[in-house]
N, C-alpha and C positions, 0 to 999 in steps of 0.2 A: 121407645123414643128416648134419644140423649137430652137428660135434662143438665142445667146446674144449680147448684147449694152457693150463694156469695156467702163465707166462715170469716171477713176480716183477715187482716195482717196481723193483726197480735192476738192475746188475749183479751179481754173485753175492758179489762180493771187496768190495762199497761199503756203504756205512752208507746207512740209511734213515730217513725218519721215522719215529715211534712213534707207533701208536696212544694214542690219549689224548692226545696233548701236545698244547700251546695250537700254536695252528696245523697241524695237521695234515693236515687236508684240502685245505687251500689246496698246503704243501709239497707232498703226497705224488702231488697230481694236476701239480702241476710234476716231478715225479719222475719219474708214468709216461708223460707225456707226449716230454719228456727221451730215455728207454727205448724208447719205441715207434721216434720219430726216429732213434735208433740202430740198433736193429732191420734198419731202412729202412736204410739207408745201409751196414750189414754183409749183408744177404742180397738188398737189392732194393726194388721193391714188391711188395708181396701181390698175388699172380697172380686171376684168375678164382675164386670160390671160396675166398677166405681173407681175411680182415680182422683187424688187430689193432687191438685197442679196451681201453679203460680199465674196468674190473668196480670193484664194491662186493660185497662179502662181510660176512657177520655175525661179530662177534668178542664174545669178554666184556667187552671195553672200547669195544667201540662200532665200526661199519661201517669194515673197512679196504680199502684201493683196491689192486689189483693189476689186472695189462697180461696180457691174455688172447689167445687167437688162435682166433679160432672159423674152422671149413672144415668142408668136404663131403670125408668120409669118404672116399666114393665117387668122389671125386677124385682121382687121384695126384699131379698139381702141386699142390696144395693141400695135401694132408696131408703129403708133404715138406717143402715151406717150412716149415708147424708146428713138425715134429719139428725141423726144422733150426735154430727160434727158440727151440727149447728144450735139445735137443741139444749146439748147437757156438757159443752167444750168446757172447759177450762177457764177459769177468768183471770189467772196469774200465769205466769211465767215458772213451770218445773225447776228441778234443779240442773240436771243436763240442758238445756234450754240457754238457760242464764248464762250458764258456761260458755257455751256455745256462742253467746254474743257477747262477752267481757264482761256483766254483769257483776255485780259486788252480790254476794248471798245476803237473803232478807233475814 
C-alpha cells in the first residue's frame, strides 16, 4: 500500500519561507529541493519502493509546498528509510545545502 512520510521544507532548527510572501513558491521549491538533497546525502538514495518528492498542500493563505516520502508500506526497506527521514533528519542546513541556497557558512 502507497503510503506518505510529511519531512517539512527545511530542517527543523531553520527558518523557511512564508506562505504568502512575494516569492514564495519559487523560494520555497528551492527550499525543498535543497532538503530532499540533503535527505540524500544523510540517509542514501531511496531504496526500491520509496521516493521523496516536493507536495503542494492547501493552506488559508494559499498552496504550501512541503518534501514528502511516499513508500510501500509493505516494504521494510522502504518504510524505514521513511521513518528514518522523518525520525533522525537533520535539524540545520549541511554545508552543500547552504550553498545551494546562498547561505553565509555558520
Amino acid at each position: 500500500m502507497r503510503e506518505k512520510m510529511y519531512l517539512g521544507c527545511t530542517p527543523s532548527d531553520e527558518s523557511c519561507a512564508q506562505v504568502g510572501s512575494d516569492g514564495y513558491h519559487e523560494q520555497a521549491r528551492k527550499e525543498c529541493r535543497a532538503w530532499i538533497g540533503q535527505l540524500r546525502r544523510a540517509f542514501g538514495p531511496e531504496p526500491p519502493n520509496a521516493q521523496l518528492a516536493v507536495t503542494s498542500n492547501e493552506h488559508d493563505f494559499g498552496n504550501y509546498l512541503e518534501v514528502v516520502c511516499w513508500f510501500d508500506g509493505a516494504d521494510e526497506t522502504a518504510a524505514n528509510y521513511a521513518v528514518r527521514c522523518e525520525g533522525a533528519a537533520p535539524t540545520e542546513w549541511d554545508e552543500p545545502a547552504r550553498r545551494e541556497l546562498g547561505l553565509a557558512s555558520t
